[in-house]
PDB file of N, CA, C and O in Angstrom, chain B, residues numbered from 101:
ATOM      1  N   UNK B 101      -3.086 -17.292 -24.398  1.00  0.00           N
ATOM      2  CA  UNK B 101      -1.722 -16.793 -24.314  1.00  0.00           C
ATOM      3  C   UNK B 101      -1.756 -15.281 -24.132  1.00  0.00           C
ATOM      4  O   UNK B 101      -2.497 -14.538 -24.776  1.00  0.00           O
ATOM      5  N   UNK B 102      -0.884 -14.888 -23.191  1.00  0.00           N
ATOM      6  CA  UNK B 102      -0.658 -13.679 -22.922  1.00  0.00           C
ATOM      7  C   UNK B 102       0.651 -13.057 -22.686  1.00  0.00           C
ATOM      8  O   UNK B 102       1.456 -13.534 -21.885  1.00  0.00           O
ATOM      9  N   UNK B 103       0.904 -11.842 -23.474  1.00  0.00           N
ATOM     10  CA  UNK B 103       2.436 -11.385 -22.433  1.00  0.00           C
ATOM     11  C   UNK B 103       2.236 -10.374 -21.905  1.00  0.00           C
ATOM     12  O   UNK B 103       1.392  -9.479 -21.948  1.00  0.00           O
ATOM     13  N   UNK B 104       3.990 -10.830 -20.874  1.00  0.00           N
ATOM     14  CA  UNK B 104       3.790 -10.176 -19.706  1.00  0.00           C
ATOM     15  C   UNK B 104       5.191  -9.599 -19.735  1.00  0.00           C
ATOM     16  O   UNK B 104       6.162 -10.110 -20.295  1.00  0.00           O
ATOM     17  N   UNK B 105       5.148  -8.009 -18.782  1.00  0.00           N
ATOM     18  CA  UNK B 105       6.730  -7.363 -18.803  1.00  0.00           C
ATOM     19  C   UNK B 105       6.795  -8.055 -17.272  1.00  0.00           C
ATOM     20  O   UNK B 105       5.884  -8.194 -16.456  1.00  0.00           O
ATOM     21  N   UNK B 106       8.279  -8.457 -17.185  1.00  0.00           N
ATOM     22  CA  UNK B 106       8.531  -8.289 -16.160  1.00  0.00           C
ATOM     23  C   UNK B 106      10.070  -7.583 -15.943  1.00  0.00           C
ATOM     24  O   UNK B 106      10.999  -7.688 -16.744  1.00  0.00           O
ATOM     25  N   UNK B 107      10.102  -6.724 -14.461  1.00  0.00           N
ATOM     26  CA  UNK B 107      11.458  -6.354 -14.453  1.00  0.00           C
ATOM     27  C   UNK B 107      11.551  -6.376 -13.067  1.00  0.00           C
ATOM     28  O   UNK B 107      10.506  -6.573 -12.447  1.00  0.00           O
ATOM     29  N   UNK B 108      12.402  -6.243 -12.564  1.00  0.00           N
ATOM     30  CA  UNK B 108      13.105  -5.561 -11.511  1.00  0.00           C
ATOM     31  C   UNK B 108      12.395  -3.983 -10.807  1.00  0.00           C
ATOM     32  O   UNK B 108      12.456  -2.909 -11.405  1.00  0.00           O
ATOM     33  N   UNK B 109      11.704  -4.192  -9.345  1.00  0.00           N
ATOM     34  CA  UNK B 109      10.925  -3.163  -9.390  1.00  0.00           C
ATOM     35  C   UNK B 109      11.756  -2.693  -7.694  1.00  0.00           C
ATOM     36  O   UNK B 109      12.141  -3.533  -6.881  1.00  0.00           O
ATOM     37  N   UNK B 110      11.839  -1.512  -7.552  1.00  0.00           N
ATOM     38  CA  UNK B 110      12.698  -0.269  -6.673  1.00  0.00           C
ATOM     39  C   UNK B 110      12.465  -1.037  -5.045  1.00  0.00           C
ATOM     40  O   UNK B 110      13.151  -0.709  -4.076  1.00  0.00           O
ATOM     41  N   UNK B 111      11.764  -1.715  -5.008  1.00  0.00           N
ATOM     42  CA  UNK B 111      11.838  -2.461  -3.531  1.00  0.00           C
ATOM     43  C   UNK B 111      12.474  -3.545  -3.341  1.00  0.00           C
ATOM     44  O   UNK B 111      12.360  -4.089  -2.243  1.00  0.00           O
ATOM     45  N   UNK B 112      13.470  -4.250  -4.561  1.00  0.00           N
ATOM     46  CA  UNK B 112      14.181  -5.583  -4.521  1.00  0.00           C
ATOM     47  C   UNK B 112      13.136  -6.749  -5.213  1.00  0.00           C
ATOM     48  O   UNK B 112      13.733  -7.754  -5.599  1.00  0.00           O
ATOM     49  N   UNK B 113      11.758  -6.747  -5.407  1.00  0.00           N
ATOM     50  CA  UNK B 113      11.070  -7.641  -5.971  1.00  0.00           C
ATOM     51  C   UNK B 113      11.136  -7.564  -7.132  1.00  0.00           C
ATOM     52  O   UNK B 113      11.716  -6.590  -7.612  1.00  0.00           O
ATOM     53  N   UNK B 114      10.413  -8.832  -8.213  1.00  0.00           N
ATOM     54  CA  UNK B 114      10.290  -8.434  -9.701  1.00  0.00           C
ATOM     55  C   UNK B 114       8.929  -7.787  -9.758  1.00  0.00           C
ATOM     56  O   UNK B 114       8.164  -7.933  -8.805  1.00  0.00           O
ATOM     57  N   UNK B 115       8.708  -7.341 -10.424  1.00  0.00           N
ATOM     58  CA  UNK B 115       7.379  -6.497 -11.144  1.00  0.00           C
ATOM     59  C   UNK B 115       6.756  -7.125 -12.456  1.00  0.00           C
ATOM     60  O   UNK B 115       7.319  -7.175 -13.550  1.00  0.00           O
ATOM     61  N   UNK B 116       5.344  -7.649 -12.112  1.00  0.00           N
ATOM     62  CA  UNK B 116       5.244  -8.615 -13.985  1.00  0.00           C
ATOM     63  C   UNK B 116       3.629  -7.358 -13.795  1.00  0.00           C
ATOM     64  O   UNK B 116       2.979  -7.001 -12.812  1.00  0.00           O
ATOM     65  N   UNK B 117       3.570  -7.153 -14.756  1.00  0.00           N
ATOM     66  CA  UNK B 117       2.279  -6.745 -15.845  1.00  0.00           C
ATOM     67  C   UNK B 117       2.154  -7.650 -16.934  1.00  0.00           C
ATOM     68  O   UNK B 117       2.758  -8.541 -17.531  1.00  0.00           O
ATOM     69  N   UNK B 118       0.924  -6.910 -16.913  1.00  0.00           N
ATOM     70  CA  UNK B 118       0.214  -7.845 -18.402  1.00  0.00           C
ATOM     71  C   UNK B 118      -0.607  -6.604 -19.277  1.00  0.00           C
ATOM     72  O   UNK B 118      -1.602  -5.989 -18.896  1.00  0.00           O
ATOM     73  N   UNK B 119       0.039  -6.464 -20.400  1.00  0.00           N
ATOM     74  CA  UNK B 119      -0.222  -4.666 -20.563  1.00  0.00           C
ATOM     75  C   UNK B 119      -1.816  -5.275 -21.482  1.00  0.00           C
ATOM     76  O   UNK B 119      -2.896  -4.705 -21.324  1.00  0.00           O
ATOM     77  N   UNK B 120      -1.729  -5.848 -21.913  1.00  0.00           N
ATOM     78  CA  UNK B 120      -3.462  -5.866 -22.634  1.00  0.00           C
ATOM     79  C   UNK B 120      -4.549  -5.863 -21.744  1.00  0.00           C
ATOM     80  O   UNK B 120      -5.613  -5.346 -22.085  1.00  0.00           O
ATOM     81  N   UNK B 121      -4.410  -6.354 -20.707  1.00  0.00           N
ATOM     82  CA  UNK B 121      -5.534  -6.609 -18.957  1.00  0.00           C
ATOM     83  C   UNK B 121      -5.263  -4.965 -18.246  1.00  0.00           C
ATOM     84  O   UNK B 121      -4.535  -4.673 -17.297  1.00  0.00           O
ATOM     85  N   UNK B 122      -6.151  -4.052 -19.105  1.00  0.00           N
ATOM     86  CA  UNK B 122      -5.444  -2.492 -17.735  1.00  0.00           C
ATOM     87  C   UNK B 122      -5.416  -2.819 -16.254  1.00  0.00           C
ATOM     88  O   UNK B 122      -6.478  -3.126 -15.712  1.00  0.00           O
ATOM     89  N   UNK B 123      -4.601  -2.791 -15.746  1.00  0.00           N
ATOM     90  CA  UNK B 123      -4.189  -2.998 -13.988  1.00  0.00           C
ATOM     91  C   UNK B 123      -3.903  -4.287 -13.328  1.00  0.00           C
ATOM     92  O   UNK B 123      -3.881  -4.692 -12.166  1.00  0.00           O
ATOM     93  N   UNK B 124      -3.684  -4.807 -14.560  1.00  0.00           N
ATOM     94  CA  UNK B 124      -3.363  -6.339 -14.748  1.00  0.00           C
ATOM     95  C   UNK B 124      -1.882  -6.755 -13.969  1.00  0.00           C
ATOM     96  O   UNK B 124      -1.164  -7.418 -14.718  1.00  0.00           O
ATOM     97  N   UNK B 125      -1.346  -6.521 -12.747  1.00  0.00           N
ATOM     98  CA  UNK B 125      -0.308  -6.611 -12.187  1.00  0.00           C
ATOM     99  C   UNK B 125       0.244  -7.260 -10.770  1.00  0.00           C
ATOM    100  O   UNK B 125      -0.481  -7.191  -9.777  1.00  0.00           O
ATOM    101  N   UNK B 126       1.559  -7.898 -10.692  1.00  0.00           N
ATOM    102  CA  UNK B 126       1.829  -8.598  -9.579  1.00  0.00           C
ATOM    103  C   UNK B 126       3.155  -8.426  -9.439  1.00  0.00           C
ATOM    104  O   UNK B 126       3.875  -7.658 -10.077  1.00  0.00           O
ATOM    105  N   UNK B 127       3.491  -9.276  -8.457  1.00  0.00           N
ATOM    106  CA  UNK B 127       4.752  -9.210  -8.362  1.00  0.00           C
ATOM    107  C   UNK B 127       5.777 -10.231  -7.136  1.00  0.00           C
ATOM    108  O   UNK B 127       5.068 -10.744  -6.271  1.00  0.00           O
ATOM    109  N   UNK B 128       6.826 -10.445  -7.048  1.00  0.00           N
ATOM    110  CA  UNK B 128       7.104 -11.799  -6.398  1.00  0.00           C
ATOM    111  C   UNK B 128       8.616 -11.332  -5.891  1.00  0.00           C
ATOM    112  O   UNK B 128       9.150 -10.278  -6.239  1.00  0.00           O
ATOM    113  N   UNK B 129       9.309 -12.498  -4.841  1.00  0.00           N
ATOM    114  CA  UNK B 129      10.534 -11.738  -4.502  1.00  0.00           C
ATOM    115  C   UNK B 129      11.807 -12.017  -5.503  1.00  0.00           C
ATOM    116  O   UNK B 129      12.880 -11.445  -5.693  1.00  0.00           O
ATOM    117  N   UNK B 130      10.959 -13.538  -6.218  1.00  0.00           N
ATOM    118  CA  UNK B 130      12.164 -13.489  -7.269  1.00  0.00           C
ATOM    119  C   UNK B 130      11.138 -13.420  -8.457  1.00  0.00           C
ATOM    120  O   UNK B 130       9.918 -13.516  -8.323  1.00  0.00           O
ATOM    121  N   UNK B 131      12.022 -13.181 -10.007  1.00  0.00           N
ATOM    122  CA  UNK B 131      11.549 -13.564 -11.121  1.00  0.00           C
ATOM    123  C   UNK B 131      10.255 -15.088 -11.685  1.00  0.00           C
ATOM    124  O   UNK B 131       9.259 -15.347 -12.360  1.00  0.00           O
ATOM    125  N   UNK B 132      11.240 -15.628 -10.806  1.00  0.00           N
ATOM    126  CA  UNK B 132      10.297 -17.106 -10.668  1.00  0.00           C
ATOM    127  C   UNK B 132       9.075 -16.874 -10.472  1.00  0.00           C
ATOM    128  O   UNK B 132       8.247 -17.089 -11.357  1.00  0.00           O
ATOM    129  N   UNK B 133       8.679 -16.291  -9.022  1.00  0.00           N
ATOM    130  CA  UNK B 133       7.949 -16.148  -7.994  1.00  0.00           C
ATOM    131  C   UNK B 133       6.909 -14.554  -8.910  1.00  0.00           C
ATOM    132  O   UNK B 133       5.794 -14.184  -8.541  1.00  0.00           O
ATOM    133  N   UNK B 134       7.485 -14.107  -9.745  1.00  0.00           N
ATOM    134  CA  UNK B 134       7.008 -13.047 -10.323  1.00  0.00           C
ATOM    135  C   UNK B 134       6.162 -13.596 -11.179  1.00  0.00           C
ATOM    136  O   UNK B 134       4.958 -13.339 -11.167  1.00  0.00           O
ATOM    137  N   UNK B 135       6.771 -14.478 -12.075  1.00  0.00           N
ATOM    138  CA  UNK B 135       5.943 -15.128 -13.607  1.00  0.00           C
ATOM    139  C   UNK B 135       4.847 -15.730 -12.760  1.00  0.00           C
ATOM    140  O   UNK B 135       3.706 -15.300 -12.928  1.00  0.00           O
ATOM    141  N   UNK B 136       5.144 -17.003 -11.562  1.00  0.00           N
ATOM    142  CA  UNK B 136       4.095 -18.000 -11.609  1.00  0.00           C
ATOM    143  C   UNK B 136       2.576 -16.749 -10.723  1.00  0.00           C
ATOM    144  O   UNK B 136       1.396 -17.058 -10.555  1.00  0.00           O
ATOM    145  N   UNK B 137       3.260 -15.434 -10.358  1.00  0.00           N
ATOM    146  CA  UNK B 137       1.928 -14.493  -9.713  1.00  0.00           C
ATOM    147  C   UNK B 137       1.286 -14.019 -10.746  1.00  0.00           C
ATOM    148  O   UNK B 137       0.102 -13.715 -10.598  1.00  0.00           O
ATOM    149  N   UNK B 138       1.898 -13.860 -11.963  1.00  0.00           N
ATOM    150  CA  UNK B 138       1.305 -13.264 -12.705  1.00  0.00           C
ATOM    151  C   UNK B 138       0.462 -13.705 -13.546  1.00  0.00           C
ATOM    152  O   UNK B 138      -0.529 -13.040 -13.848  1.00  0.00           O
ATOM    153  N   UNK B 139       0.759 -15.112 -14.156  1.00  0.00           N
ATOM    154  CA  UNK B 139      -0.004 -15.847 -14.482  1.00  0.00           C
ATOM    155  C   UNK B 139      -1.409 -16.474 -13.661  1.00  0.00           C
ATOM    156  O   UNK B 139      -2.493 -16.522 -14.242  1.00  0.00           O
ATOM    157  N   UNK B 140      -1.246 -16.898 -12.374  1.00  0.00           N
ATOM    158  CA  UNK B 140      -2.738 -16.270 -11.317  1.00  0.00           C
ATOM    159  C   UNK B 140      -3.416 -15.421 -11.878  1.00  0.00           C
ATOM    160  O   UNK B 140      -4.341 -15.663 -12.654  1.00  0.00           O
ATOM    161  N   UNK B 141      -2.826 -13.784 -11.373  1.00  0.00           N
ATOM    162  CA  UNK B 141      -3.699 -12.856 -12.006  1.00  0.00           C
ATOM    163  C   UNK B 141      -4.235 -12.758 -13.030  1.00  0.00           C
ATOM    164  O   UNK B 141      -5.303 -12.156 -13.133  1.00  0.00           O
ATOM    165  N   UNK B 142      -3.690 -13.267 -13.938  1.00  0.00           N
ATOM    166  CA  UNK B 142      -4.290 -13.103 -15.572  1.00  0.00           C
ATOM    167  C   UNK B 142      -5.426 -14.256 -15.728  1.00  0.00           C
ATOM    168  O   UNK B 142      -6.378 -14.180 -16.504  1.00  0.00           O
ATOM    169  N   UNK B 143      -5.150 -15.345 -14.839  1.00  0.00           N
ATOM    170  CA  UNK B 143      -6.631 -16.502 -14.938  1.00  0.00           C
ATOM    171  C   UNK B 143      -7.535 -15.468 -14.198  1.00  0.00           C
ATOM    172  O   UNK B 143      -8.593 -15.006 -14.626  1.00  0.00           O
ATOM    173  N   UNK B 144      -6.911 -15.180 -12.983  1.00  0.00           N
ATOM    174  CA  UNK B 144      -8.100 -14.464 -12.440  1.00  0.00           C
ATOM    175  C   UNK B 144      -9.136 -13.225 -12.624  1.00  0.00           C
ATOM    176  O   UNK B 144     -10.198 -12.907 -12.088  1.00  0.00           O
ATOM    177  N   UNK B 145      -8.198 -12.607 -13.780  1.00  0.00           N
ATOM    178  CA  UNK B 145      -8.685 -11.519 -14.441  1.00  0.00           C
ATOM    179  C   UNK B 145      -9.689 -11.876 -15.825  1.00  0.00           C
ATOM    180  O   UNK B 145     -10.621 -11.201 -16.262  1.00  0.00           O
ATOM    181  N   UNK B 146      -9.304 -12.800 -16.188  1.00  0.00           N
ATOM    182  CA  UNK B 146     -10.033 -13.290 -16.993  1.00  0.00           C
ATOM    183  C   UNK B 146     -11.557 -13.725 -16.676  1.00  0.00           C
ATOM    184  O   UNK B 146     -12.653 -13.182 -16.819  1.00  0.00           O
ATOM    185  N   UNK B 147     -11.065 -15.069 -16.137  1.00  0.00           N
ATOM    186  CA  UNK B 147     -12.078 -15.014 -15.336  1.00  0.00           C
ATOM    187  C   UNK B 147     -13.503 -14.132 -14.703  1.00  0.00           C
ATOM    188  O   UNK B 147     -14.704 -14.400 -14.666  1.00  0.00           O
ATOM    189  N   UNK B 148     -12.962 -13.368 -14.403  1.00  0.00           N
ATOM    190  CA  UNK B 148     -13.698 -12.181 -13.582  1.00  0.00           C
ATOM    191  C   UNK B 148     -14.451 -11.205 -14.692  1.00  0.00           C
ATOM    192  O   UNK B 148     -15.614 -10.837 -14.523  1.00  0.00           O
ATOM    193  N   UNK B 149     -13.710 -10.849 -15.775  1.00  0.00           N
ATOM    194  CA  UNK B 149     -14.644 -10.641 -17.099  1.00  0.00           C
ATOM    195  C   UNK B 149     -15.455 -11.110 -17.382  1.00  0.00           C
ATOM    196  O   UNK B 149     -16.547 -10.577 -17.579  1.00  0.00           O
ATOM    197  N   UNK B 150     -15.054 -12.854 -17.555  1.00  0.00           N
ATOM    198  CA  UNK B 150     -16.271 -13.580 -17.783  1.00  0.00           C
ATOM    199  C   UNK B 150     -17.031 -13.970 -16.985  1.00  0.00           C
ATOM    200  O   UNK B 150     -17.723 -14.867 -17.466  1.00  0.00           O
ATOM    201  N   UNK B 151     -17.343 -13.675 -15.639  1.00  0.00           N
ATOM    202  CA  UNK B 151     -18.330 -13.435 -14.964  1.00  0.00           C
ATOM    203  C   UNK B 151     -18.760 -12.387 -15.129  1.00  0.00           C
ATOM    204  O   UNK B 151     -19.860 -12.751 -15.545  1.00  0.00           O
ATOM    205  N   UNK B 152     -18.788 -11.758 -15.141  1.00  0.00           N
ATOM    206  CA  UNK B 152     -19.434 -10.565 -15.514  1.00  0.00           C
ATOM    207  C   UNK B 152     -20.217 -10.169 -16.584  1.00  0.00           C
ATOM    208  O   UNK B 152     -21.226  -9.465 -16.613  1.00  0.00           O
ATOM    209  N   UNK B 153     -19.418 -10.893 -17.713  1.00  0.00           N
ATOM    210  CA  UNK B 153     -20.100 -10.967 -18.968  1.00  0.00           C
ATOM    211  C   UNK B 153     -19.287  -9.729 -20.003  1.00  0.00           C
ATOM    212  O   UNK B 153     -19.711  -9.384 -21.106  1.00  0.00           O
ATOM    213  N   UNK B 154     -18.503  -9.392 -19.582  1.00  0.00           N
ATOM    214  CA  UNK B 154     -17.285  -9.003 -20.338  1.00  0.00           C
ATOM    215  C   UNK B 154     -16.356  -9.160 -21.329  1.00  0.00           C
ATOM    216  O   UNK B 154     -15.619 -10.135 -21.176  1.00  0.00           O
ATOM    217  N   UNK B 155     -16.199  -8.579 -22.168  1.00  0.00           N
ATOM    218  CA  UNK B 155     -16.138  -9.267 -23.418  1.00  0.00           C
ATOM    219  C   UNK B 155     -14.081  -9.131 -23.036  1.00  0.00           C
ATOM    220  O   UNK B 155     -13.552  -8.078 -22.681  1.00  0.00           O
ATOM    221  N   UNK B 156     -13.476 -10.187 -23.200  1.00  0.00           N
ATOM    222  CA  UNK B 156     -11.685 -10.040 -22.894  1.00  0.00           C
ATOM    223  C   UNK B 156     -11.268  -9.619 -23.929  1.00  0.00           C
ATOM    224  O   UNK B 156     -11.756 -10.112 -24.946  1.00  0.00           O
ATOM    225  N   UNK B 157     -10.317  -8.657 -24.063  1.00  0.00           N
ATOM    226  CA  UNK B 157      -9.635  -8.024 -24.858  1.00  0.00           C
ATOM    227  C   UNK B 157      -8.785  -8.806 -25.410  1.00  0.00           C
ATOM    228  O   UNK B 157      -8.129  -9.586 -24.719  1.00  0.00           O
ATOM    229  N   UNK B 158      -8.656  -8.744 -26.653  1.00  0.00           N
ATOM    230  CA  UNK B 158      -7.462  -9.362 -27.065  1.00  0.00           C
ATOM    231  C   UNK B 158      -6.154  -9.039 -26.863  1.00  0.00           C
ATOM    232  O   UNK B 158      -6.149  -7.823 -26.667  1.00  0.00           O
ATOM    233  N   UNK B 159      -5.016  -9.473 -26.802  1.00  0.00           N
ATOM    234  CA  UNK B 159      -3.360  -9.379 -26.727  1.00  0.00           C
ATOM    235  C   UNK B 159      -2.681  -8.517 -27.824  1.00  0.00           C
ATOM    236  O   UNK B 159      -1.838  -9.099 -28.505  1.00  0.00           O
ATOM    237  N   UNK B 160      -2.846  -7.650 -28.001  1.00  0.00           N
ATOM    238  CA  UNK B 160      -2.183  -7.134 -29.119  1.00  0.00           C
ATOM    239  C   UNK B 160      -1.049  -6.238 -28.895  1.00  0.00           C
ATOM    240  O   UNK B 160      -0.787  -5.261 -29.596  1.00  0.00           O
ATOM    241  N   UNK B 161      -0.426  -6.617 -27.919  1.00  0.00           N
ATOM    242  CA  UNK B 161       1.078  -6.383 -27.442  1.00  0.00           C
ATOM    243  C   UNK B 161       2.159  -6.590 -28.723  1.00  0.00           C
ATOM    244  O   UNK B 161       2.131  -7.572 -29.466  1.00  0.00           O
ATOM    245  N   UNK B 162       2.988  -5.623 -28.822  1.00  0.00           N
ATOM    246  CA  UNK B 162       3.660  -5.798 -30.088  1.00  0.00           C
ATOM    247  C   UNK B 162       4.892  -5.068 -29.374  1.00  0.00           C
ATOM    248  O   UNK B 162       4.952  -3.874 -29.079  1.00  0.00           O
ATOM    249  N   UNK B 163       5.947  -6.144 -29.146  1.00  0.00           N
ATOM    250  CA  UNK B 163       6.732  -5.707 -27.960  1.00  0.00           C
ATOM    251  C   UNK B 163       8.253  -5.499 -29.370  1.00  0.00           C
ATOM    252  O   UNK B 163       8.484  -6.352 -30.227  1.00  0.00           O
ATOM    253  N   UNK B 164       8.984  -4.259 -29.222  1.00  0.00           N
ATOM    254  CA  UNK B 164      10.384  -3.552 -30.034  1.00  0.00           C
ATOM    255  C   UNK B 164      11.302  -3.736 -29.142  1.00  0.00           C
ATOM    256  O   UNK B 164      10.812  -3.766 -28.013  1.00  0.00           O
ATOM    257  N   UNK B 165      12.474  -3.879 -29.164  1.00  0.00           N
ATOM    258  CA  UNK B 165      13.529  -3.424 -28.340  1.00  0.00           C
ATOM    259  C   UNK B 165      14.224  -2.757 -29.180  1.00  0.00           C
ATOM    260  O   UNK B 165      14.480  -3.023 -30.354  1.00  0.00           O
ATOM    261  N   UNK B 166      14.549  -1.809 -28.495  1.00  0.00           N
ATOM    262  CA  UNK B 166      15.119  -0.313 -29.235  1.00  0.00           C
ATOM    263  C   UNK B 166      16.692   0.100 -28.831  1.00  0.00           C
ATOM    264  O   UNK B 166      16.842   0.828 -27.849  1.00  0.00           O
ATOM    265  N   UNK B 167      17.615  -0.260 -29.419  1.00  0.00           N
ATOM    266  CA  UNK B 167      19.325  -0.042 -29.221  1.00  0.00           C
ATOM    267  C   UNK B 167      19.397   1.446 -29.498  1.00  0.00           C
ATOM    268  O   UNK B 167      19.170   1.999 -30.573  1.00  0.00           O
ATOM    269  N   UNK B 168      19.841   2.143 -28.060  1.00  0.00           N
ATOM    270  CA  UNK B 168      20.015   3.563 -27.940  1.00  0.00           C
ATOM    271  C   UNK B 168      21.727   3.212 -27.388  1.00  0.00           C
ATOM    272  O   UNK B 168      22.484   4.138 -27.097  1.00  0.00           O
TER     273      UNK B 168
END
């Protein structure tokens, strides 16, 4: 399990990261299309650690929402 931000990014697409994976990022024309890219990347990032022999970071995303 992993989370992921996604928003609304300045070209009309969504924007998903995965802030525990550094550069861990995708993106799709809808939200939909955003989650199911991002989740790819994150097998594939994984993955790719563990070829390598890379030890995966754990998730320790600790996500606030802050009322300003």
């Amino acid at each position: 399990m992993r989370q992921a931000i996604i928003y609304p990014g300045e070209d009309g697409f969504w924007v998903a990261e995965c802030p525990s994976l550094a550069g861990c990022i995708s993106q799709g024309e809808t939200r939909e299309a955003a989650i199911s890219n991002i989740r790819e990347a994150i097998e594939g990032y994984i993955l790719a650690l563990q070829d390598d022999g890379i030890e995966v970071p754990e998730d320790r995303l600790e996500a606030l929402l802050v009322a300003v």
